[in-house]
N, CA, C and O of each residue as an XYZ file, in Angstrom:
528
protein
N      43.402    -46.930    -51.659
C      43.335    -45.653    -51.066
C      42.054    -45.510    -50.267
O      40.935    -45.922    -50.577
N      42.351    -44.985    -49.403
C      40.788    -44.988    -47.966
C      40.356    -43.504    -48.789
O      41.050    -42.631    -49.310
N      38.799    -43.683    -48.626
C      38.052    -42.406    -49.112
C      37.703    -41.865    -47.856
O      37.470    -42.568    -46.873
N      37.663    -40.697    -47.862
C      38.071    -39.058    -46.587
C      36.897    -38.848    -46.876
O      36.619    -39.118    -48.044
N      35.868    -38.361    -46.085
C      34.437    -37.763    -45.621
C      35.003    -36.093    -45.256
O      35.394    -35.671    -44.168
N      34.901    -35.448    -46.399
C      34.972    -33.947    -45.888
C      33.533    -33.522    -45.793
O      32.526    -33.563    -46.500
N      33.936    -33.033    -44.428
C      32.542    -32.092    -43.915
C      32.544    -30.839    -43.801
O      33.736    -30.532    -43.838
N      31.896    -29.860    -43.676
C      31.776    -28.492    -44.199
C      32.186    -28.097    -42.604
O      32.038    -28.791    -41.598
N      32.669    -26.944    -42.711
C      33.077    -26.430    -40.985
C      31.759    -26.174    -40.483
O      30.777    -26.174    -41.226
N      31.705    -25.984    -39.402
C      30.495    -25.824    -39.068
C      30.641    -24.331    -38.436
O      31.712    -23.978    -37.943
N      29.589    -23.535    -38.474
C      30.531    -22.363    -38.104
C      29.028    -21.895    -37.221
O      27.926    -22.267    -37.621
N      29.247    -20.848    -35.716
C      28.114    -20.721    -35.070
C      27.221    -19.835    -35.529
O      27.852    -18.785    -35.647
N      25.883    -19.625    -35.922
C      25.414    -18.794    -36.313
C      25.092    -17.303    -34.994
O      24.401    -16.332    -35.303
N      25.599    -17.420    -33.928
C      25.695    -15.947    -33.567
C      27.446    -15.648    -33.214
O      28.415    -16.095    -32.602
N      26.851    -14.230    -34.372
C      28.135    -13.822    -33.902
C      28.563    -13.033    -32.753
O      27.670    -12.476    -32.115
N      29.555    -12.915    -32.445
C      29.982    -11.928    -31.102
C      29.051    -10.295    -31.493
O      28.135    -10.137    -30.686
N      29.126     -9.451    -32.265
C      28.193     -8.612    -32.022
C      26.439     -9.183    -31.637
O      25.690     -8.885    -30.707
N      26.332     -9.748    -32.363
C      24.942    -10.418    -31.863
C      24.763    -11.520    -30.131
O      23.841    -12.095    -29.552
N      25.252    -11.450    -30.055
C      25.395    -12.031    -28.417
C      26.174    -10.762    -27.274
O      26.483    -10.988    -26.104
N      26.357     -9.431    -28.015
C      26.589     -8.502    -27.114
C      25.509     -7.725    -27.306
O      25.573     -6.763    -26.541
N      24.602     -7.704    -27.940
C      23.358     -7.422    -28.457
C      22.058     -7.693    -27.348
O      21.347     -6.898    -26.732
N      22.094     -9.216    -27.396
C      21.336    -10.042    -26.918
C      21.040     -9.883    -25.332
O      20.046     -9.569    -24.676
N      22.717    -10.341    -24.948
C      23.012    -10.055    -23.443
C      22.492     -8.799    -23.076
O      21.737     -8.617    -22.121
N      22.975     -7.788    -23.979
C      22.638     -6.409    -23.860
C      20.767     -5.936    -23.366
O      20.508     -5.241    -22.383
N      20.124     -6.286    -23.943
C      18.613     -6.522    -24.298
C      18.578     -7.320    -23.156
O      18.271     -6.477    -22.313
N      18.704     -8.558    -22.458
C      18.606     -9.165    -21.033
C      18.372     -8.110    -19.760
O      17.456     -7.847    -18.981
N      20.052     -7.554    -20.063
C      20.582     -7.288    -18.494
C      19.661     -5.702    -18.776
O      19.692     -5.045    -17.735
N      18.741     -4.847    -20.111
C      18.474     -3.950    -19.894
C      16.778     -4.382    -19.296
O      16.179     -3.586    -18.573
N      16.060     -5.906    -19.766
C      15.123     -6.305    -19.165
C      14.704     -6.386    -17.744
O      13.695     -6.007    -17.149
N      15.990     -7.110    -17.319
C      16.044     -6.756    -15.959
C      16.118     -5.698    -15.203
O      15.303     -5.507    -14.300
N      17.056     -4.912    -15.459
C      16.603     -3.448    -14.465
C      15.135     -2.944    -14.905
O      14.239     -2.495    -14.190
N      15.158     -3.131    -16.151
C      13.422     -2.692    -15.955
C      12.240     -3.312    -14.908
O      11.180     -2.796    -14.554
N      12.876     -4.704    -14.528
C      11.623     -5.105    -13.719
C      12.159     -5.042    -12.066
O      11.439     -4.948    -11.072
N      13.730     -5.130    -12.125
C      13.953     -4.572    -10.643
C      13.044     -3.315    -10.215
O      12.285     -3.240     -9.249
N      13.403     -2.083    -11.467
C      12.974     -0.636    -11.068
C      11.187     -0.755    -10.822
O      10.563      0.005    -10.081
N      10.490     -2.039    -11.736
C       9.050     -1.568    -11.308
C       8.750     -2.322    -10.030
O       8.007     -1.833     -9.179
N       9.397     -3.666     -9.866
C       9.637     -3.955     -8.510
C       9.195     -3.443     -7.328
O       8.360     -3.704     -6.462
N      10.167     -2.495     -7.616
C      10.858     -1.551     -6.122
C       9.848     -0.500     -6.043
O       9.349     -0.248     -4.946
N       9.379      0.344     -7.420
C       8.858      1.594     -7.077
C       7.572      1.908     -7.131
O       6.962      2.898     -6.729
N       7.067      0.458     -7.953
C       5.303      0.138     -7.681
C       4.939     -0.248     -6.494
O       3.747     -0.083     -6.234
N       5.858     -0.891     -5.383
C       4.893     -1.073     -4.394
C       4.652     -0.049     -3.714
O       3.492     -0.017     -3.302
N       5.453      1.031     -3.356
C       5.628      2.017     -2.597
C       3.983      2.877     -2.686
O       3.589      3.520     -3.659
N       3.128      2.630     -1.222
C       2.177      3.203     -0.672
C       2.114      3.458      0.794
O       2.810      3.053      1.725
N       0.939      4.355      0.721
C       0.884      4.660      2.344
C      -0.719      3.269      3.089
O      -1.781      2.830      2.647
N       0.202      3.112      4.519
C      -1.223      2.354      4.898
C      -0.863      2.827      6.284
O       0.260      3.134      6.684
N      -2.201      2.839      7.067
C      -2.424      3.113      7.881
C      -3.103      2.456      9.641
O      -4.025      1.664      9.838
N      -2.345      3.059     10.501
C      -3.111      2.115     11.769
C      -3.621      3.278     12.867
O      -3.135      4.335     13.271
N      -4.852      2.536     13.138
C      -5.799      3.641     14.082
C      -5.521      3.317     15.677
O      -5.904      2.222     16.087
N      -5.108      3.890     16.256
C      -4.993      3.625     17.958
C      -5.817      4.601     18.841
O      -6.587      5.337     18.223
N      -5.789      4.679     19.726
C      -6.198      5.603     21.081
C      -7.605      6.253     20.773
O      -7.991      7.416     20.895
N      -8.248      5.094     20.328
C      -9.785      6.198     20.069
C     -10.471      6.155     21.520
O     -10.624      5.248     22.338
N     -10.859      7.670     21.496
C     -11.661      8.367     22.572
C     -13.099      9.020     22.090
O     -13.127     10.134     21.566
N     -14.277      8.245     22.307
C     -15.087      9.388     22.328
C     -15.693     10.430     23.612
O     -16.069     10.007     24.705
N     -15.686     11.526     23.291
C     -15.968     12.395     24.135
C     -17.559     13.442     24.231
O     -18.087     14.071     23.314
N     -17.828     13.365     25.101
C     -19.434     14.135     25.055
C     -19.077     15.229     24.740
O     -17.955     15.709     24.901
N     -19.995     15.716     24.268
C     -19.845     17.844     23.856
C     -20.895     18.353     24.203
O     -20.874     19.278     25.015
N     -22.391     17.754     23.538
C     -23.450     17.964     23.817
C     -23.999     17.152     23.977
O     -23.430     16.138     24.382
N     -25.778     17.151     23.688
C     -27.121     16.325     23.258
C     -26.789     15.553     22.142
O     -26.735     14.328     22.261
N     -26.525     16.181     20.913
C     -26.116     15.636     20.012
C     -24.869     15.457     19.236
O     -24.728     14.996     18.103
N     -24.000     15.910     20.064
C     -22.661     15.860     18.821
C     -21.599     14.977     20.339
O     -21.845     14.935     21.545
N     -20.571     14.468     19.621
C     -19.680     13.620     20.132
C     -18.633     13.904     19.698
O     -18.612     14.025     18.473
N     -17.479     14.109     20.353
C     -15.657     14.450     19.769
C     -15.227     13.112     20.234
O     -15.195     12.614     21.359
N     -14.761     12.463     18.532
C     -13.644     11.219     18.617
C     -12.267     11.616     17.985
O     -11.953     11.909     16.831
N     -11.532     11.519     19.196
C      -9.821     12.003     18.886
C      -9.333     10.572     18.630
O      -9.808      9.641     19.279
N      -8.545     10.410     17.846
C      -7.485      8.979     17.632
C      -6.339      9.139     16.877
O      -6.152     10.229     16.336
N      -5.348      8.027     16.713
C      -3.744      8.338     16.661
C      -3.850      7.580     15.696
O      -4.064      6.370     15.774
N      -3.641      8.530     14.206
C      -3.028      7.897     12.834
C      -1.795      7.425     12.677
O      -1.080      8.370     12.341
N      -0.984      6.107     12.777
C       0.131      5.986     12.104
C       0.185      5.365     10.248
O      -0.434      4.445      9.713
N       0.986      6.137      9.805
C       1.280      5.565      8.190
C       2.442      4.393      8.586
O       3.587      4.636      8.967
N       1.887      3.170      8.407
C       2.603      2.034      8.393
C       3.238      1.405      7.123
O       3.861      0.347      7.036
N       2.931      2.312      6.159
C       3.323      2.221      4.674
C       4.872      2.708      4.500
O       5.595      3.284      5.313
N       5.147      2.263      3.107
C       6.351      2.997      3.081
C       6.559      4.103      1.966
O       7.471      4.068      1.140
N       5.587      5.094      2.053
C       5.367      6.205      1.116
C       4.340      7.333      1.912
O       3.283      7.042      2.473
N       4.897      8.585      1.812
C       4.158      9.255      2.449
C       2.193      9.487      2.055
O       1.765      9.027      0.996
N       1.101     10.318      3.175
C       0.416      9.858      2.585
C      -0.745     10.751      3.537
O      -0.619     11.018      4.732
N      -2.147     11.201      2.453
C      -3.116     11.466      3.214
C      -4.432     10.897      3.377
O      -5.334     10.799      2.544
N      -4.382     10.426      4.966
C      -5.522      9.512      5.241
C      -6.960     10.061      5.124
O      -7.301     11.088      5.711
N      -7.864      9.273      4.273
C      -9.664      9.441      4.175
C     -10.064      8.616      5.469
O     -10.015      7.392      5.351
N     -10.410      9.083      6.552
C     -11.162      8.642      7.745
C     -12.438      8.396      8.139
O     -13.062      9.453      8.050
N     -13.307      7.287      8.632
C     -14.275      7.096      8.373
C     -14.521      7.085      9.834
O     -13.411      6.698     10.199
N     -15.289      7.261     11.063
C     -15.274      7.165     12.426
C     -17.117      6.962     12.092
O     -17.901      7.399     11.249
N     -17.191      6.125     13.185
C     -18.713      5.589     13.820
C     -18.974      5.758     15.380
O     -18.009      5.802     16.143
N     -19.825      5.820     15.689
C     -19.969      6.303     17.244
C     -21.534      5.682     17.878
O     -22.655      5.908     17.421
N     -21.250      5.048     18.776
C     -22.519      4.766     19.304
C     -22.012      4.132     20.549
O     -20.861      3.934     20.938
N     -23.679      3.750     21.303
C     -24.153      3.366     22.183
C     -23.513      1.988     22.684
O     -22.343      1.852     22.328
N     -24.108      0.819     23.526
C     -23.688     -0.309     23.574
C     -24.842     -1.145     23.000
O     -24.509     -2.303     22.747
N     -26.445     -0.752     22.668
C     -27.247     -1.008     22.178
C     -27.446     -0.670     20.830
O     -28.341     -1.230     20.197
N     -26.657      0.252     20.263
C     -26.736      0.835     18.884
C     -28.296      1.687     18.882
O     -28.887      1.707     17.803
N     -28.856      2.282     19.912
C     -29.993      2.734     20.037
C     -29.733      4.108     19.355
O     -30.634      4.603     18.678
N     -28.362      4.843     19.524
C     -27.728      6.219     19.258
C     -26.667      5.847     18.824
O     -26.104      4.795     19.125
N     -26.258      6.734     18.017
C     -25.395      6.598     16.553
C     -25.000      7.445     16.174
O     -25.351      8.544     16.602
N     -24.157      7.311     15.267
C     -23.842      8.742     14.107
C     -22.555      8.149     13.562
O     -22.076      7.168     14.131
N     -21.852      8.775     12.301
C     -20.876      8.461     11.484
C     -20.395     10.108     10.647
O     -21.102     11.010     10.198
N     -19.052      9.958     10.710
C     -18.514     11.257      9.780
C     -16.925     10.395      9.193
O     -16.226      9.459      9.581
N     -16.931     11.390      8.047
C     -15.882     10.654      7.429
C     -15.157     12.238      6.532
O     -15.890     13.135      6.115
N     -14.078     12.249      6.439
C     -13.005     13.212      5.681
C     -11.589     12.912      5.373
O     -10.758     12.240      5.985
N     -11.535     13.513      4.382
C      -9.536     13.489      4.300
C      -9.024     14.411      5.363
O      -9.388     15.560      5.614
N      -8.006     13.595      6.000
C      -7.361     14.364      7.009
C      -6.331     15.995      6.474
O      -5.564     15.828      5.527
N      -6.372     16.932      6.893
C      -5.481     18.310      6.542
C      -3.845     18.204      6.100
O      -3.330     19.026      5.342
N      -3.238     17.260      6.592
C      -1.953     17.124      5.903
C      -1.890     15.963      5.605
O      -2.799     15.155      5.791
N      -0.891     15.740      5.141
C       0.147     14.584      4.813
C       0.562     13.948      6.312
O       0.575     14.493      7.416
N       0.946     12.377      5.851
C       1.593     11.695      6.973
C       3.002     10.882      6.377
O       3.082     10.061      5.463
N       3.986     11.402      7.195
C       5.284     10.779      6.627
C       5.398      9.492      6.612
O       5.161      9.163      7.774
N       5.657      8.389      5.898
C       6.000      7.100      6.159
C       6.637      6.643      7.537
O       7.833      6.886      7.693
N       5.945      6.006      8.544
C       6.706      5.763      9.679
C       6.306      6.643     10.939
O       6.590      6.367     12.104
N       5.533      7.850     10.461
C       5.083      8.735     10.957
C       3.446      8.608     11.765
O       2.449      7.989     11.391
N       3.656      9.421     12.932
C       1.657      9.418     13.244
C       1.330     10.583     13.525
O       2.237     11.399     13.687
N       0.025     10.977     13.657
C      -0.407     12.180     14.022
C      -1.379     12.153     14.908
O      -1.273     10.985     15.282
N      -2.627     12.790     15.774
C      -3.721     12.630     16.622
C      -4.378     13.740     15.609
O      -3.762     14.459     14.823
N      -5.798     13.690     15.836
C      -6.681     14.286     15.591
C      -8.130     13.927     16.156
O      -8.429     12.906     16.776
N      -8.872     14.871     15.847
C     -10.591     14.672     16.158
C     -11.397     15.281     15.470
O     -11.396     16.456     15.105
N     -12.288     14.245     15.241
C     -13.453     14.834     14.499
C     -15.187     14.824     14.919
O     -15.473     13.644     15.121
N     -15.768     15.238     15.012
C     -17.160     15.813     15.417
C     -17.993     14.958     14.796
O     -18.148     15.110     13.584
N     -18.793     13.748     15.571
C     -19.804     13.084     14.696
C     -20.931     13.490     15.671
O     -20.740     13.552     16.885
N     -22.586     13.874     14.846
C     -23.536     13.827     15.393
C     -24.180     12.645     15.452
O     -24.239     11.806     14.553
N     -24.823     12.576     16.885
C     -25.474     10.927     17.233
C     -27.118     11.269     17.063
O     -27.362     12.372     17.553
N     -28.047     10.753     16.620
C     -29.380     10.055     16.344
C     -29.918     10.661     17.632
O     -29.138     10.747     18.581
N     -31.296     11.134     17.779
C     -32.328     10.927     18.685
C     -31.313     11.727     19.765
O     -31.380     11.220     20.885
N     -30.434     12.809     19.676
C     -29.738     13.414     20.548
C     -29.347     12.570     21.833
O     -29.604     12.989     22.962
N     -28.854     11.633     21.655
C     -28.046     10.586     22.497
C     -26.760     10.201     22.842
O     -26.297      9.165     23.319
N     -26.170     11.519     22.411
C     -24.946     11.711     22.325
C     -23.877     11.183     23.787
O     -22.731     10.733     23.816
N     -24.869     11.487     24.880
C     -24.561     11.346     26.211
C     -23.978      9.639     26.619
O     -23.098      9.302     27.412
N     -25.039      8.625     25.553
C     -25.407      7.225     25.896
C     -23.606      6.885     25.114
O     -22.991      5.894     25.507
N     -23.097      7.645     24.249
C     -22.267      6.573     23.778
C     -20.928      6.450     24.125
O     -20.168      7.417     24.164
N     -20.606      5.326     24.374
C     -19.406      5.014     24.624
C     -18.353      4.291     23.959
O     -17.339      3.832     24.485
N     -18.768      4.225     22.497
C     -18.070      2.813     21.418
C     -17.563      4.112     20.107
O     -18.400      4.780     19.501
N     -15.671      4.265     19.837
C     -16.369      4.280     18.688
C     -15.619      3.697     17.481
O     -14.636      3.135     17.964
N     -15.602      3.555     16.126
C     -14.570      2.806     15.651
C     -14.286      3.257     14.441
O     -15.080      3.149     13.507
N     -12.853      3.935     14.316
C     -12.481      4.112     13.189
C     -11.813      3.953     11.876
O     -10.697      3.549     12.202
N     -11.834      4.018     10.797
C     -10.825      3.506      9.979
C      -9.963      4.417      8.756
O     -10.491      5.429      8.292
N      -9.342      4.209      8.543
C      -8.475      5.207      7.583
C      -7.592      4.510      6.452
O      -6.742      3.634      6.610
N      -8.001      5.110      5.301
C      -7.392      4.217      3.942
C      -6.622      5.636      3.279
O      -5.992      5.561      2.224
């Protein structure tokens, strides 16, 4: 008579609730990192065009320039403008948060009033601004 090797069944240790469980816990991982994905990057950034400075007086200078929000979240720009000479002999700097909001995609113009050094306001012709 041939001797038979019985082996024990082998049976899987997850069961169907536990692998609808599992999967479950995955596919809820993932939308969690799609959603921070998508909604953490969302900021405003900004681009400066058409700067003009303009004489007023002895000492003060009007620089108008064109904010666009190149971001994709609406947003209000802190502006920093510098103004001078071609020698840097006369100078001046002003900086503020702009009065509204800027829509994503959106631009606005404005101007702001910087006083120049040694009332030289006349000499300058440079000026350069930036906005975060």
């Amino acid at each position: 008579m041939e001797e038979s090797t019985v082996r024990p069944k082998q049976t899987n240790k997850w069961t169907k609730k536990s692998k609808i469980i599992v999967g479950s816990l995955f596919a809820l991982f993932l939308l969690v990192v799609i959603i921070i994905s998508t909604s953490g990057g969302a900021k405003a950034s900004y681009q400066v065009t058409d700067i003009k400075p303009a004489f007023v007086d002895d000492q003060t200078v009007s620089v108008s320039f064109r904010v666009k929000n190149i971001g994709n979240a609406d947003g209000t720009p802190y502006c920093q403008v510098n103004a001078h000479d071609p020698s840097s002999d006369y100078y001046g700097g002003n900086s503020g948060k702009m009065d509204s909001s800027i829509k994503a995609g959106d631009s606005t113009s404005t101007t702001m009033a910087v006083t120049i050094t040694k009332q030289g306001a006349q000499y300058v012709t440079t000026a350069d601004v930036r906005c975060y």
